[in-house]
N, C-alpha and C positions, 0 to 999 in steps of 0.2 A: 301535462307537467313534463317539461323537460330534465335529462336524468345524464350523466356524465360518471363514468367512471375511469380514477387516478390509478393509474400502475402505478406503485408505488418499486425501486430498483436499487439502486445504489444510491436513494435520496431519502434514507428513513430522517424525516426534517417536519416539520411544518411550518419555521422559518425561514424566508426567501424560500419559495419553494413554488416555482412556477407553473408547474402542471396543474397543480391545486388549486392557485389562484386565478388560472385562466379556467378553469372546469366550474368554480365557485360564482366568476364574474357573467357565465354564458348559459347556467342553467341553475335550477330551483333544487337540487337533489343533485350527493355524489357517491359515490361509493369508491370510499379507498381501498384497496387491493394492493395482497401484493401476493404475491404464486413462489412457494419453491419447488423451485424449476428443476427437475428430475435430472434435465441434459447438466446442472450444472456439477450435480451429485455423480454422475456419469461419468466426466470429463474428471474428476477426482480434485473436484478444487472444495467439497465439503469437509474442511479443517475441523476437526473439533475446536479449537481456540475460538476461529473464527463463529461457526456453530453456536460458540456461544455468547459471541459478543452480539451477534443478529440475533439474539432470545431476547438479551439486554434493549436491542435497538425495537426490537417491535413489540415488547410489553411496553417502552418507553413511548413509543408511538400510540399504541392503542390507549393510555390514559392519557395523553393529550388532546387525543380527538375526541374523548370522553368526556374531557372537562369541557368541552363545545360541543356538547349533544350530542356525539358522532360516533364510531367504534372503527376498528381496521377490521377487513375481512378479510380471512387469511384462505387458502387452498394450496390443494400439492399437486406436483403431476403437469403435462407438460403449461408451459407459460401459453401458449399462443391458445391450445385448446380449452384452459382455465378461465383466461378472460374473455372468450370469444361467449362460453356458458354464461360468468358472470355477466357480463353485458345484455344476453338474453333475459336474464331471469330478471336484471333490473329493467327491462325495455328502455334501457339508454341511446341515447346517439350519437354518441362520440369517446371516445376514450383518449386519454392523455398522460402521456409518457416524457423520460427523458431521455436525450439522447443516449448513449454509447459506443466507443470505440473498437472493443473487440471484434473480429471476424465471425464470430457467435452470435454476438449482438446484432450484427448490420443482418446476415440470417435471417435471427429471429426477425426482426423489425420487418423485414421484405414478408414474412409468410403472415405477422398480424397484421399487414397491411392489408395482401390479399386476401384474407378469410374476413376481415370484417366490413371491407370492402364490398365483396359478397353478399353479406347482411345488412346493407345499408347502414353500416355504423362506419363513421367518420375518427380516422387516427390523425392525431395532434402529437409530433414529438417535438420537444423543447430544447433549444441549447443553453448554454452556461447556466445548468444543475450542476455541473461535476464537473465543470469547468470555469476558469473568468474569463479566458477566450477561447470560444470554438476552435476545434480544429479545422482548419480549412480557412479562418476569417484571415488568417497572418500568414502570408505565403511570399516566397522570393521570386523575381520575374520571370525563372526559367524551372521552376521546378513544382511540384504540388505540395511540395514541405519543406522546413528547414531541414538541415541535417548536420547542423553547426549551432550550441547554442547562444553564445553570444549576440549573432547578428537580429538569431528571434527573438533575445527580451530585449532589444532593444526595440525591435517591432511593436513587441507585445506590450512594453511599456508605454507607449504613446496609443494603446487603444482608448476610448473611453470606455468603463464599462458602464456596463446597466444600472440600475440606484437599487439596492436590494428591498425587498418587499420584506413587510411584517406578516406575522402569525396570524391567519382567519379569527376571526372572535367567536361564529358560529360554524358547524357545518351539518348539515342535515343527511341522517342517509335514508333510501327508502328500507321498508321494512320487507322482510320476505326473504332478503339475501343472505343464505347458511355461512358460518364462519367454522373451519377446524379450530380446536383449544390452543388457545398460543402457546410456542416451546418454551421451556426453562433451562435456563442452563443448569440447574438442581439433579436434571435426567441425562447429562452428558457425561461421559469419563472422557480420559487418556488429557484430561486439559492442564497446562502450565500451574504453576502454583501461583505465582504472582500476576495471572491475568488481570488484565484491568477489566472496570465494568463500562458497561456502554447505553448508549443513549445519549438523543439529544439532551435533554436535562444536565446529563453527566459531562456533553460535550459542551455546554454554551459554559458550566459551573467553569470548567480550565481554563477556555479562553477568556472569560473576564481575569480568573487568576493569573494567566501568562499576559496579558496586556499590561495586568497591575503590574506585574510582580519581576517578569522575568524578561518584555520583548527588548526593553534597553542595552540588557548585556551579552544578547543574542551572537551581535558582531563580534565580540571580543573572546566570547565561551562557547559558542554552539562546536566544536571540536575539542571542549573539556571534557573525557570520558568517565574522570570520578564526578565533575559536577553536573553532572546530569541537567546541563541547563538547556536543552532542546524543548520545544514545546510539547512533545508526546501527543501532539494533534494525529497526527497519521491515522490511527486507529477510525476516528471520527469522520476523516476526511474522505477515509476508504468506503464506507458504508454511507456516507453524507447525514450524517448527524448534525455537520456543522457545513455552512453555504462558503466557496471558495472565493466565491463576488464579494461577500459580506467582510471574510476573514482579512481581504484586501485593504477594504474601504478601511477596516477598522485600524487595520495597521497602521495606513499609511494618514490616517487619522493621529495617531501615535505620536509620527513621523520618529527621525531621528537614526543614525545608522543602523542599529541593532533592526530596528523595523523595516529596513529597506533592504537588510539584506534575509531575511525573514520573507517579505515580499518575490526576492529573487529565488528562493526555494518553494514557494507557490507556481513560480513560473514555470522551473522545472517540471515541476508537475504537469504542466499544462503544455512543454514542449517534448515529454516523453507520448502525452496522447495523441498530439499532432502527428510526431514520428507515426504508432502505430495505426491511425488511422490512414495515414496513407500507406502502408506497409505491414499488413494483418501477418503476414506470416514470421514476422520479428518476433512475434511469441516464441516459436521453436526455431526456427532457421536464424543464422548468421545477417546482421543488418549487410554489414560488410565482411565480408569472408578473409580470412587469413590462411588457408587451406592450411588449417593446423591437422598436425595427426596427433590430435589426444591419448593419453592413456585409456583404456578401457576399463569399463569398472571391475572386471574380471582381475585383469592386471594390477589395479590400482585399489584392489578393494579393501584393503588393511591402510590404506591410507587416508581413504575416503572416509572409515569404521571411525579411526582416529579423529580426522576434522571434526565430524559428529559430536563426537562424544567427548569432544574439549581436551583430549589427551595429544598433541600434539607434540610438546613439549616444549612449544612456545609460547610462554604464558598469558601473552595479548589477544592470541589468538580464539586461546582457550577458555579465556574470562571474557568472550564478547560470545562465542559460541553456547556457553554454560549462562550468559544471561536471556541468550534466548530461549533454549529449552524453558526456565523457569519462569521467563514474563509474555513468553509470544512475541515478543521484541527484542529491538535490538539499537543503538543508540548507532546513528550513520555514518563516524568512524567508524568503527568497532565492524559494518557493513563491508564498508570499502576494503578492509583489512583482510577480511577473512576472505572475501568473494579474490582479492587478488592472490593470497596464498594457496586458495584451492584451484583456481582459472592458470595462476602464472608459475609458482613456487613448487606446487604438488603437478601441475599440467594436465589437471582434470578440466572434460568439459563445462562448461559453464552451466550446464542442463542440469547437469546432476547438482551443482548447489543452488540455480535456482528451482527447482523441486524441492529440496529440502526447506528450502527459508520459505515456499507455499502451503508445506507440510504443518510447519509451527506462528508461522508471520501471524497475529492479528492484523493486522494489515497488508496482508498479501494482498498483489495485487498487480494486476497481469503487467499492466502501461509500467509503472513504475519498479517494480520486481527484475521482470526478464531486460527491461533496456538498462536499470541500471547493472545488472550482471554482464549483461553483451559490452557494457561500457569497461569492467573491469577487464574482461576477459580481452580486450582490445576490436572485439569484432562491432562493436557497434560505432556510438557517433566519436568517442573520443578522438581529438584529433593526431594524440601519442599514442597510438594501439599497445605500441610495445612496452610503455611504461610499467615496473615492479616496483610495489611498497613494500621498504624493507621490513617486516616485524619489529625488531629489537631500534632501528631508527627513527620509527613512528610511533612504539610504548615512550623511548625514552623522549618526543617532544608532548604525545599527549597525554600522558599518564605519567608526569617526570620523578614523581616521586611515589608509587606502585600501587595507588588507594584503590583506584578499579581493579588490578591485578586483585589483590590481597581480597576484595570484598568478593568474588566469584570463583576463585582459586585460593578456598581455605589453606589447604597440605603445603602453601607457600607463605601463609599468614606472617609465619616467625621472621620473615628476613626483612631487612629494612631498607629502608629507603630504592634508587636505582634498582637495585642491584637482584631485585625480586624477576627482573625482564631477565637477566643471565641465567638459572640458576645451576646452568652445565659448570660455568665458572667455579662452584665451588669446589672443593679438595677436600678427601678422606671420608672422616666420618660425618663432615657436616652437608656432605653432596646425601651418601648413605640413609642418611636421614629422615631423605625427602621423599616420601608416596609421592614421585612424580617424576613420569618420564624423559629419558634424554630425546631433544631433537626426532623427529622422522627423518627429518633431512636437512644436510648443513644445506646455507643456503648458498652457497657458491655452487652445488653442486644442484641444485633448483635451479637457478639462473643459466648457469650452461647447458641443462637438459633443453628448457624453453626456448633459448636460440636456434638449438638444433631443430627441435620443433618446428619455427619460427623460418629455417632457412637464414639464422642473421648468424654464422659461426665465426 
Protein backbone atom coordinates (compact mmCIF):
# COMPACT_ATOMS: atom_id res chain seq x y z
CA UNK A 1 0.00 0.00 0.00
CA UNK A 2 1.33 3.17 -1.11
CA UNK A 3 1.36 5.91 1.82
CA UNK A 4 2.07 9.93 1.06
CA UNK A 5 2.35 12.37 3.68
CA UNK A 6 1.06 16.25 3.26
CA UNK A 7 2.97 18.96 5.19
CA UNK A 8 0.59 20.90 5.87
CA UNK A 9 2.43 25.12 6.06
CA UNK A 10 0.93 28.13 5.42
CA UNK A 11 -2.05 26.12 3.67
CA UNK A 12 -4.28 25.10 6.56
CA UNK A 13 -7.20 24.58 3.57
CA UNK A 14 -8.59 21.56 2.06
CA UNK A 15 -9.98 23.54 -0.70
CA UNK A 16 -7.68 24.07 -3.85
CA UNK A 17 -5.14 22.56 -1.94
CA UNK A 18 -2.67 20.83 -4.14
CA UNK A 19 -0.36 18.98 -2.09
CA UNK A 20 -3.36 16.97 -1.00
CA UNK A 21 -4.63 16.40 -4.09
CA UNK A 22 -1.64 15.28 -5.88
CA UNK A 23 -0.58 12.90 -2.46
CA UNK A 24 -4.61 11.67 -2.71
CA UNK A 25 -4.42 11.11 -6.72
CA UNK A 26 -0.86 8.96 -6.29
CA UNK A 27 -1.37 6.83 -3.40
CA UNK A 28 -4.05 4.81 -1.24
CA UNK A 29 -3.22 6.49 2.29
CA UNK A 30 -2.05 10.14 3.52
CA UNK A 31 -1.10 11.61 6.53
CA UNK A 32 -1.67 15.14 6.98
CA UNK A 33 0.83 16.87 9.10
CA UNK A 34 1.76 19.73 10.18
CA UNK A 35 4.96 20.38 12.72
CA UNK A 36 5.40 23.52 14.95
CA UNK A 37 8.55 24.25 14.06
CA UNK A 38 10.67 25.29 17.03
CA UNK A 39 13.21 27.44 14.54
CA UNK A 40 10.07 29.40 14.01
CA UNK A 41 9.31 30.02 17.90
CA UNK A 42 13.11 30.82 17.88
CA UNK A 43 13.31 33.46 15.41
CA UNK A 44 10.44 35.13 17.67
CA UNK A 45 7.66 35.24 15.00
CA UNK A 46 5.33 33.10 17.65
CA UNK A 47 2.74 36.07 18.20
CA UNK A 48 0.26 35.13 20.59
CA UNK A 49 -2.54 36.79 18.23
CA UNK A 50 -1.31 34.86 15.78
CA UNK A 51 -0.85 31.65 18.12
CA UNK A 52 -4.06 31.74 18.32
CA UNK A 53 -5.46 32.22 15.14
CA UNK A 54 -3.28 28.85 14.03
CA UNK A 55 -5.42 26.87 17.11
CA UNK A 56 -8.50 28.37 15.18
CA UNK A 57 -6.88 27.16 11.74
CA UNK A 58 -6.03 23.56 12.82
CA UNK A 59 -8.99 22.59 15.00
CA UNK A 60 -10.73 23.90 11.97
CA UNK A 61 -8.62 21.59 9.92
CA UNK A 62 -8.67 18.69 11.89
CA UNK A 63 -12.73 18.40 11.76
CA UNK A 64 -12.76 18.80 8.18
CA UNK A 65 -10.59 15.90 7.58
CA UNK A 66 -12.76 14.21 10.11
CA UNK A 67 -15.81 14.72 8.34
CA UNK A 68 -13.77 12.60 5.47
CA UNK A 69 -12.53 9.82 7.78
CA UNK A 70 -9.34 11.46 8.20
CA UNK A 71 -7.59 13.41 11.35
CA UNK A 72 -4.39 16.03 11.26
CA UNK A 73 -1.45 14.88 12.87
CA UNK A 74 0.01 17.34 14.68
CA UNK A 75 4.08 17.30 16.27
CA UNK A 76 6.49 19.94 17.83
CA UNK A 77 10.03 20.23 17.50
CA UNK A 78 12.21 20.71 14.53
CA UNK A 79 10.16 20.65 10.96
CA UNK A 80 12.57 18.64 8.94
CA UNK A 81 13.29 16.03 11.89
CA UNK A 82 9.30 15.70 12.67
CA UNK A 83 8.47 14.74 9.12
CA UNK A 84 11.36 12.77 8.30
CA UNK A 85 10.06 10.45 11.76
CA UNK A 86 6.53 10.81 10.69
CA UNK A 87 7.20 9.59 7.13
CA UNK A 88 9.00 6.60 9.00
CA UNK A 89 6.46 5.51 11.10
CA UNK A 90 3.82 5.71 8.18
CA UNK A 91 6.52 3.75 5.68
CA UNK A 92 5.47 6.37 3.07
CA UNK A 93 7.18 7.44 -0.02
CA UNK A 94 6.89 10.65 -0.69
CA UNK A 95 5.91 13.76 0.98
CA UNK A 96 4.32 16.81 -0.40
CA UNK A 97 4.52 20.39 0.46
CA UNK A 98 4.03 23.90 -0.58
CA UNK A 99 6.20 26.14 -1.79
CA UNK A 100 7.84 29.26 0.25
CA UNK A 101 9.48 32.36 0.01
CA UNK A 102 11.40 33.08 3.06
CA UNK A 103 15.31 32.54 3.32
CA UNK A 104 14.09 30.02 6.30
CA UNK A 105 11.96 28.29 4.15
CA UNK A 106 14.31 27.75 0.95
CA UNK A 107 16.70 26.27 4.09
CA UNK A 108 14.47 24.23 5.30
CA UNK A 109 13.24 22.74 2.06
CA UNK A 110 17.12 22.03 0.91
CA UNK A 111 17.81 19.93 4.36
CA UNK A 112 14.13 17.91 3.91
CA UNK A 113 15.09 17.40 0.69
CA UNK A 114 18.29 15.81 1.78
CA UNK A 115 17.38 13.75 4.75
CA UNK A 116 14.56 12.29 3.03
CA UNK A 117 16.18 11.81 0.06
CA UNK A 118 18.53 9.66 2.13
CA UNK A 119 15.50 7.60 3.20
CA UNK A 120 14.35 6.97 -0.21
CA UNK A 121 11.36 9.16 0.49
CA UNK A 122 10.64 11.39 -2.54
CA UNK A 123 9.74 15.48 -1.77
CA UNK A 124 7.12 17.00 -3.99
CA UNK A 125 6.86 20.90 -3.43
CA UNK A 126 3.97 22.72 -5.10
CA UNK A 127 3.61 26.30 -6.48
CA UNK A 128 0.56 28.64 -6.44
CA UNK A 129 -0.68 27.36 -2.68
CA UNK A 130 0.16 30.88 -1.49
CA UNK A 131 0.35 32.25 -4.47
CA UNK A 132 -1.71 32.86 -8.05
CA UNK A 133 1.58 33.28 -9.71
CA UNK A 134 4.94 31.74 -8.75
CA UNK A 135 7.56 33.77 -7.99
CA UNK A 136 9.97 33.41 -10.63
CA UNK A 137 7.01 32.41 -13.53
CA UNK A 138 6.77 36.66 -14.20
CA UNK A 139 10.09 38.12 -14.74
CA UNK A 140 11.55 41.23 -16.94
CA UNK A 141 14.26 40.45 -19.62
CA UNK A 142 17.12 41.60 -17.65
CA UNK A 143 16.51 40.97 -14.09
CA UNK A 144 15.28 37.76 -11.98
CA UNK A 145 12.40 40.04 -10.59
CA UNK A 146 10.39 42.90 -10.96
CA UNK A 147 11.19 45.73 -8.77
CA UNK A 148 8.53 48.24 -10.04
CA UNK A 149 5.07 47.25 -9.59
CA UNK A 150 3.01 48.27 -12.26
CA UNK A 151 5.06 46.72 -15.11
CA UNK A 152 4.50 43.08 -12.96
CA UNK A 153 0.62 43.12 -12.95
CA UNK A 154 0.56 43.96 -15.92
CA UNK A 155 2.64 40.67 -16.57
CA UNK A 156 0.94 39.01 -13.99
CA UNK A 157 -2.36 39.86 -15.29
CA UNK A 158 -2.13 38.14 -18.69
CA UNK A 159 -0.97 34.76 -16.82
CA UNK A 160 -3.45 32.05 -17.15
CA UNK A 161 -3.87 30.66 -13.91
CA UNK A 162 -4.59 27.02 -12.89
CA UNK A 163 -8.58 26.12 -12.43
CA UNK A 164 -8.82 25.77 -8.71
CA UNK A 165 -9.57 22.15 -7.30
CA UNK A 166 -12.40 21.16 -4.96
CA UNK A 167 -12.21 19.71 -1.34
CA UNK A 168 -11.31 15.70 -1.31
CA UNK A 169 -14.66 13.89 -0.45
CA UNK A 170 -12.51 11.17 1.42
CA UNK A 171 -9.21 10.81 2.93
CA UNK A 172 -7.85 7.87 4.49
CA UNK A 173 -4.91 8.00 7.10
CA UNK A 174 -3.07 4.86 8.09
CA UNK A 175 -3.28 4.06 11.58
CA UNK A 176 -0.34 3.93 14.15
CA UNK A 177 0.67 7.56 13.50
CA UNK A 178 0.68 9.45 17.25
CA UNK A 179 -0.73 13.04 17.15
CA UNK A 180 0.00 15.85 20.10
CA UNK A 181 -3.63 17.40 21.51
CA UNK A 182 -4.42 20.22 19.22
CA UNK A 183 -3.76 23.95 20.76
CA UNK A 184 -6.64 26.23 21.81
CA UNK A 185 -6.53 29.49 21.96
CA UNK A 186 -8.70 28.95 25.51
CA UNK A 187 -4.79 28.37 26.91
CA UNK A 188 -3.07 31.60 25.40
CA UNK A 189 -3.01 35.15 27.08
CA UNK A 190 -1.46 38.50 26.32
CA UNK A 191 -4.18 38.30 22.98
CA UNK A 192 -6.19 41.34 21.38
CA UNK A 193 -9.61 41.72 22.54
CA UNK A 194 -11.16 41.86 19.29
CA UNK A 195 -9.21 38.98 17.70
CA UNK A 196 -10.83 37.52 15.02
CA UNK A 197 -11.51 33.67 14.82
CA UNK A 198 -9.87 31.62 12.11
CA UNK A 199 -10.31 28.73 10.04
CA UNK A 200 -11.08 27.68 6.82
CA UNK A 201 -14.93 27.49 7.67
CA UNK A 202 -14.59 30.97 9.12
CA UNK A 203 -12.60 32.07 6.02
CA UNK A 204 -14.84 30.55 2.95
CA UNK A 205 -18.23 32.08 5.59
CA UNK A 206 -16.40 36.06 4.66
CA UNK A 207 -15.57 35.48 1.37
CA UNK A 208 -19.08 34.43 0.15
CA UNK A 209 -20.08 37.50 2.56
CA UNK A 210 -17.47 39.95 0.87
CA UNK A 211 -18.36 38.67 -2.71
CA UNK A 212 -22.13 39.15 -1.83
CA UNK A 213 -21.93 42.01 -0.03
CA UNK A 214 -18.98 44.30 -0.14
CA UNK A 215 -16.41 43.48 -3.40
CA UNK A 216 -18.59 46.20 -5.58
CA UNK A 217 -17.82 49.12 -3.45
CA UNK A 218 -14.26 48.07 -2.88
CA UNK A 219 -13.07 50.66 -5.57
CA UNK A 220 -14.71 53.55 -4.33
CA UNK A 221 -14.28 52.58 -0.11
CA UNK A 222 -11.32 50.40 0.41
CA UNK A 223 -9.57 53.86 1.80
CA UNK A 224 -12.72 54.45 4.01
CA UNK A 225 -11.25 54.10 7.59
CA UNK A 226 -14.63 54.51 9.50
CA UNK A 227 -16.39 52.06 6.81
CA UNK A 228 -14.31 49.41 7.30
CA UNK A 229 -15.12 48.14 3.80
CA UNK A 230 -11.94 46.12 3.12
CA UNK A 231 -12.32 42.48 2.95
CA UNK A 232 -10.45 41.63 6.25
CA UNK A 233 -9.24 38.52 4.22
CA UNK A 234 -5.58 38.92 5.17
CA UNK A 235 -5.84 37.07 8.22
CA UNK A 236 -7.00 33.87 6.08
CA UNK A 237 -4.74 34.62 3.42
CA UNK A 238 -1.76 34.62 5.72
CA UNK A 239 -2.19 31.16 7.20
CA UNK A 240 -4.05 29.95 3.72
CA UNK A 241 -7.33 29.25 5.02
CA UNK A 242 -8.53 30.63 1.87
CA UNK A 243 -6.76 29.67 -1.94
CA UNK A 244 -5.35 32.90 -3.67
CA UNK A 245 -6.03 31.12 -7.26
CA UNK A 246 -9.62 30.53 -6.08
CA UNK A 247 -10.10 34.14 -4.38
CA UNK A 248 -8.99 35.29 -8.13
CA UNK A 249 -11.18 33.40 -10.31
CA UNK A 250 -13.95 34.17 -7.99
CA UNK A 251 -13.62 37.87 -8.19
CA UNK A 252 -12.92 38.28 -11.37
CA UNK A 253 -16.04 36.13 -11.74
CA UNK A 254 -17.58 39.08 -10.00
CA UNK A 255 -16.20 41.25 -12.43
CA UNK A 256 -16.72 44.99 -12.16
CA UNK A 257 -14.26 47.69 -10.72
CA UNK A 258 -14.42 47.23 -7.15
CA UNK A 259 -13.41 43.47 -8.03
CA UNK A 260 -10.62 44.41 -10.35
CA UNK A 261 -9.15 46.55 -8.11
CA UNK A 262 -9.55 43.95 -5.16
CA UNK A 263 -7.76 41.50 -7.74
CA UNK A 264 -4.77 44.19 -8.01
CA UNK A 265 -4.18 43.83 -4.14
CA UNK A 266 -3.93 39.98 -4.61
CA UNK A 267 -1.34 40.92 -6.98
CA UNK A 268 0.54 42.78 -4.55
CA UNK A 269 0.65 40.20 -2.68
CA UNK A 270 2.04 38.11 -4.96
CA UNK A 271 4.64 40.94 -6.28
CA UNK A 272 6.02 41.55 -2.57
CA UNK A 273 6.86 37.40 -2.75
CA UNK A 274 8.50 37.62 -5.95
CA UNK A 275 10.50 40.73 -4.67
CA UNK A 276 11.55 38.52 -1.53
CA UNK A 277 12.13 35.51 -3.15
CA UNK A 278 14.66 36.90 -5.21
CA UNK A 279 16.12 39.07 -2.41
CA UNK A 280 15.83 36.90 1.00
CA UNK A 281 17.58 39.35 2.84
CA UNK A 282 14.80 42.21 2.29
CA UNK A 283 13.47 40.80 5.44
CA UNK A 284 16.05 42.83 7.52
CA UNK A 285 18.34 44.66 5.31
CA UNK A 286 17.30 47.76 3.08
CA UNK A 287 15.74 46.63 -0.62
CA UNK A 288 17.41 49.88 -1.73
CA UNK A 289 19.34 51.69 0.75
CA UNK A 290 19.04 55.52 1.32
CA UNK A 291 21.97 55.54 3.77
CA UNK A 292 19.60 57.04 6.26
CA UNK A 293 21.21 57.73 9.74
CA UNK A 294 17.99 56.86 11.88
CA UNK A 295 17.41 57.69 15.17
CA UNK A 296 18.24 55.06 17.75
CA UNK A 297 15.95 53.60 19.93
CA UNK A 298 17.94 54.82 22.77
CA UNK A 299 17.56 58.22 21.52
CA UNK A 300 14.19 58.01 20.17
CA UNK A 301 12.67 55.74 22.79
CA UNK A 302 9.92 58.02 24.39
CA UNK A 303 8.88 58.50 20.99
CA UNK A 304 8.80 55.17 19.76
CA UNK A 305 6.89 54.45 23.64
CA UNK A 306 4.42 56.96 22.24
CA UNK A 307 3.77 55.50 18.53
CA UNK A 308 3.00 52.24 20.59
CA UNK A 309 0.73 53.24 22.73
CA UNK A 310 -1.49 55.55 20.49
CA UNK A 311 -0.44 58.60 22.51
CA UNK A 312 1.10 60.53 19.96
CA UNK A 313 -1.01 63.40 19.83
CA UNK A 314 -2.00 62.96 16.44
CA UNK A 315 -5.19 61.46 16.60
CA UNK A 316 -5.11 59.28 13.06
CA UNK A 317 -2.27 58.14 14.13
CA UNK A 318 -3.30 56.90 17.35
CA UNK A 319 -6.84 55.53 16.34
CA UNK A 320 -5.17 53.21 13.77
CA UNK A 321 -2.39 52.17 16.42
CA UNK A 322 -5.11 51.59 19.31
CA UNK A 323 -7.06 49.54 16.71
CA UNK A 324 -4.39 47.39 16.48
CA UNK A 325 -3.41 46.66 19.85
CA UNK A 326 -7.26 45.61 20.36
CA UNK A 327 -8.08 43.48 16.93
CA UNK A 328 -4.39 42.33 15.81
CA UNK A 329 -5.16 44.45 12.84
CA UNK A 330 -5.18 47.19 11.25
CA UNK A 331 -7.16 48.54 8.29
CA UNK A 332 -4.16 49.57 5.28
CA UNK A 333 -4.69 53.24 5.52
CA UNK A 334 -4.38 53.45 8.90
CA UNK A 335 -0.79 50.97 7.88
CA UNK A 336 0.44 53.41 5.50
CA UNK A 337 -0.11 56.31 7.98
CA UNK A 338 1.45 55.10 10.85
CA UNK A 339 4.43 53.17 9.25
CA UNK A 340 5.26 56.77 7.33
CA UNK A 341 5.02 58.70 10.60
CA UNK A 342 7.31 56.48 12.45
CA UNK A 343 9.93 55.60 9.12
CA UNK A 344 9.52 59.55 8.08
CA UNK A 345 7.98 62.08 10.57
CA UNK A 346 9.53 60.47 14.01
CA UNK A 347 12.82 59.11 11.57
CA UNK A 348 12.78 55.82 13.26
CA UNK A 349 14.05 52.81 11.47
CA UNK A 350 11.49 50.97 9.75
CA UNK A 351 12.70 47.72 11.81
CA UNK A 352 11.59 48.84 14.78
CA UNK A 353 7.78 49.33 13.40
CA UNK A 354 8.01 46.39 11.53
CA UNK A 355 8.67 44.36 14.72
CA UNK A 356 6.02 45.70 16.40
CA UNK A 357 3.17 45.25 13.75
CA UNK A 358 4.79 41.18 13.79
CA UNK A 359 4.46 41.52 17.60
CA UNK A 360 0.47 42.14 17.26
CA UNK A 361 -0.44 41.66 13.28
CA UNK A 362 -2.76 38.51 12.88
CA UNK A 363 -1.55 38.60 9.83
CA UNK A 364 1.98 39.20 10.15
CA UNK A 365 3.76 38.19 7.59
CA UNK A 366 7.35 38.40 6.58
CA UNK A 367 6.66 39.14 2.24
CA UNK A 368 4.05 41.57 2.90
CA UNK A 369 4.97 43.09 6.49
CA UNK A 370 8.73 44.13 6.00
CA UNK A 371 8.27 45.28 2.04
CA UNK A 372 5.37 47.12 2.72
CA UNK A 373 7.38 49.06 5.58
CA UNK A 374 10.63 49.29 3.37
CA UNK A 375 8.04 50.85 0.88
CA UNK A 376 7.02 53.38 3.62
CA UNK A 377 10.23 54.06 4.87
CA UNK A 378 11.32 54.83 1.15
CA UNK A 379 14.04 52.02 1.14
CA UNK A 380 12.27 49.55 -0.77
CA UNK A 381 10.47 49.39 -4.35
CA UNK A 382 8.60 52.71 -4.05
CA UNK A 383 9.42 54.65 -6.91
CA UNK A 384 9.17 58.18 -4.49
CA UNK A 385 11.35 56.92 -1.64
CA UNK A 386 11.09 60.44 -0.22
CA UNK A 387 7.47 60.81 -0.08
CA UNK A 388 5.56 62.03 3.63
CA UNK A 389 1.95 61.53 4.45
CA UNK A 390 0.82 64.34 6.00
CA UNK A 391 -1.34 62.94 9.28
CA UNK A 392 -3.77 65.76 9.73
CA UNK A 393 -4.06 65.95 5.36
CA UNK A 394 -4.82 62.20 5.14
CA UNK A 395 -7.57 62.05 8.61
CA UNK A 396 -9.11 65.01 7.01
CA UNK A 397 -9.53 63.17 3.23
CA UNK A 398 -10.07 59.78 4.81
CA UNK A 399 -11.83 59.99 8.07
CA UNK A 400 -13.48 63.71 6.89
CA UNK A 401 -15.76 63.76 9.41
CA UNK A 402 -13.62 61.96 12.68
CA UNK A 403 -15.97 58.55 13.12
CA UNK A 404 -12.72 56.39 13.15
CA UNK A 405 -10.90 59.00 15.18
CA UNK A 406 -13.83 59.14 17.75
CA UNK A 407 -14.43 55.25 17.72
CA UNK A 408 -10.58 54.35 18.94
CA UNK A 409 -9.76 57.61 20.50
CA UNK A 410 -12.62 57.76 23.20
CA UNK A 411 -11.02 61.07 25.53
CA UNK A 412 -11.74 62.84 21.94
CA UNK A 413 -15.27 61.50 21.45
CA UNK A 414 -16.89 64.96 22.52
CA UNK A 415 -15.61 67.18 19.53
CA UNK A 416 -17.25 67.03 16.44
CA UNK A 417 -16.95 66.84 13.24
CA UNK A 418 -13.26 67.76 11.35
CA UNK A 419 -12.03 69.22 13.96
CA UNK A 420 -11.47 65.94 16.36
CA UNK A 421 -7.86 65.66 13.81
CA UNK A 422 -6.76 69.30 15.31
CA UNK A 423 -7.32 68.97 18.85
CA UNK A 424 -4.03 71.37 19.66
CA UNK A 425 -6.29 73.83 17.93
CA UNK A 426 -8.42 74.28 20.81
CA UNK A 427 -8.17 77.27 23.57
CA UNK A 428 -8.46 77.47 27.30
CA UNK A 429 -10.38 75.30 29.16
CA UNK A 430 -11.90 73.29 26.23
CA UNK A 431 -8.02 72.11 25.11
CA UNK A 432 -7.73 71.61 29.35
CA UNK A 433 -10.17 69.15 29.14
CA UNK A 434 -8.86 66.69 26.92
CA UNK A 435 -6.83 63.32 28.49
CA UNK A 436 -4.79 63.86 25.56
CA UNK A 437 -1.61 64.76 24.41
CA UNK A 438 -0.11 67.64 22.39
CA UNK A 439 1.92 66.70 19.37
CA UNK A 440 5.38 64.75 19.95
CA UNK A 441 6.38 66.69 17.14
CA UNK A 442 5.16 69.62 14.97
CA UNK A 443 5.46 68.37 11.68
CA UNK A 444 7.52 70.79 9.92
CA UNK A 445 10.00 70.14 12.25
CA UNK A 446 9.63 66.11 11.28
CA UNK A 447 10.05 66.88 7.71
CA UNK A 448 13.10 69.07 8.13
CA UNK A 449 14.78 66.42 10.53
CA UNK A 450 14.08 63.69 7.51
CA UNK A 451 15.77 65.79 4.83
CA UNK A 452 18.72 66.26 6.89
CA UNK A 453 18.63 62.53 7.24
CA UNK A 454 17.94 62.07 3.79
CA UNK A 455 20.83 64.56 2.63
CA UNK A 456 17.83 66.41 0.51
CA UNK A 457 18.34 70.09 2.96
Amino acid sequence: MSISVVLFTCDLRLHDHQPLAAALDGTEQVVPLFVRDRAVDAAGFAAPNRLAFLADCLRDLDAGLRERGGRLVLRSGSLVDQVRKVAAEADADEVHMASDVSAHAHRREARLRRVLEAEGVRLHVHDTVTTAVAPGVVVPATSDHFAVFTPYFRRWSQERLRDPLGAPRAVRVPDGVGSEPLPSRDDLSGLSEGLATGGETEGRKRLAAWLRAGVDAYEDRHDDLAGDATSRLSPHLHFGTLSPVELVHRARRAGGPGAEAFVRQLAWRDFHRQVLAARPAAATADYRTQRDRWRSERTAGDDIAAWKEGRTGYPIVDAAMRQLRHEGWMHNRGRLLTASFLAKTLYVDWRVGARHFLDLLVDGDVANNQLNWQWMAGTGTDTRPNRVLNPVTQAKRYDPDGTYVRRWVPELAALEGPEVHEPWKLQGLDRAALDYPDPIVELPEGLARFKRGRGRE
